[in-house]
C-alpha positions in Angstrom: 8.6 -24.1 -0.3 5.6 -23.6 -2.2 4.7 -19.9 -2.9 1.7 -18.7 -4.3 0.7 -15.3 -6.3 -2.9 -13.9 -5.6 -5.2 -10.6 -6.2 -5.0 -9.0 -2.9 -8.2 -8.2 -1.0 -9.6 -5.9 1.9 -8.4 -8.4 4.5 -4.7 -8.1 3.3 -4.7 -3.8 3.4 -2.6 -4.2 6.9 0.7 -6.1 5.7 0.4 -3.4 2.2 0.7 -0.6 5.2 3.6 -2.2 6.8 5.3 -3.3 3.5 4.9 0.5 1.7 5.7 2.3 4.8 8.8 0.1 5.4 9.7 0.2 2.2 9.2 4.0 1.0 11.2 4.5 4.3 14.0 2.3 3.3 13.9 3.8 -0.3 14.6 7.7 0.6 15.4 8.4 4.3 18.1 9.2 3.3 16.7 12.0 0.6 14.1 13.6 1.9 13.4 15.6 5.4 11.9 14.2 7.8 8.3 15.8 8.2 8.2 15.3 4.8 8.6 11.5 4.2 6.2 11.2 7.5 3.1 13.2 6.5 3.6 11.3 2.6 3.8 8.1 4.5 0.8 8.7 6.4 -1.4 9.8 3.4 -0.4 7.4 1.1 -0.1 4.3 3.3 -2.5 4.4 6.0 -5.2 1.9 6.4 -8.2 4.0 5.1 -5.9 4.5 1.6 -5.2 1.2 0.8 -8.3 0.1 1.1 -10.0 2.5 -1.1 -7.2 1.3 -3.7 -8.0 -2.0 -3.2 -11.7 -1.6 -3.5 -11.5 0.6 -6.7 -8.6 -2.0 -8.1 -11.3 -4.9 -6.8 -14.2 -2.6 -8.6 -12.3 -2.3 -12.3 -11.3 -6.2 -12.3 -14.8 -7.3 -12.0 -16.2 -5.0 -14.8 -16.5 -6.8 -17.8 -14.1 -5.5 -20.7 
């Protein structure tokens, strides 16, 4: 198996959404109320979110140092 490491882009904000949301979930169901883990899931891992993240992350690692 060969595996690979890369910078993630725009086209890869999807599988980010699946992987935080599955794994916040699996981290503290257990912890925290319902509602509550929802409505942080859905602000901090929807589409729109990651992709701003990714283009500011994107923005600073092209700026020359």
């Amino acid at each position: 198996m060969n595996l690979s490491i890369r910078q993630a882009d725009i086209s890869d904000a999807n599988v980010i959404c699946a992987l935080g949301v599955t794994t916040f979930y699996e981290a503290y169901f257990e912890q925290d109320e319902s509602g509550d883990l929802a409505n942080y899931v859905l602000e901090n891992f929807s589409p729109a979110q990651i992709e701003a993240e990714l283009n500011n992350t994107i923005r600073h690692s092209s700026s020359p140092n």
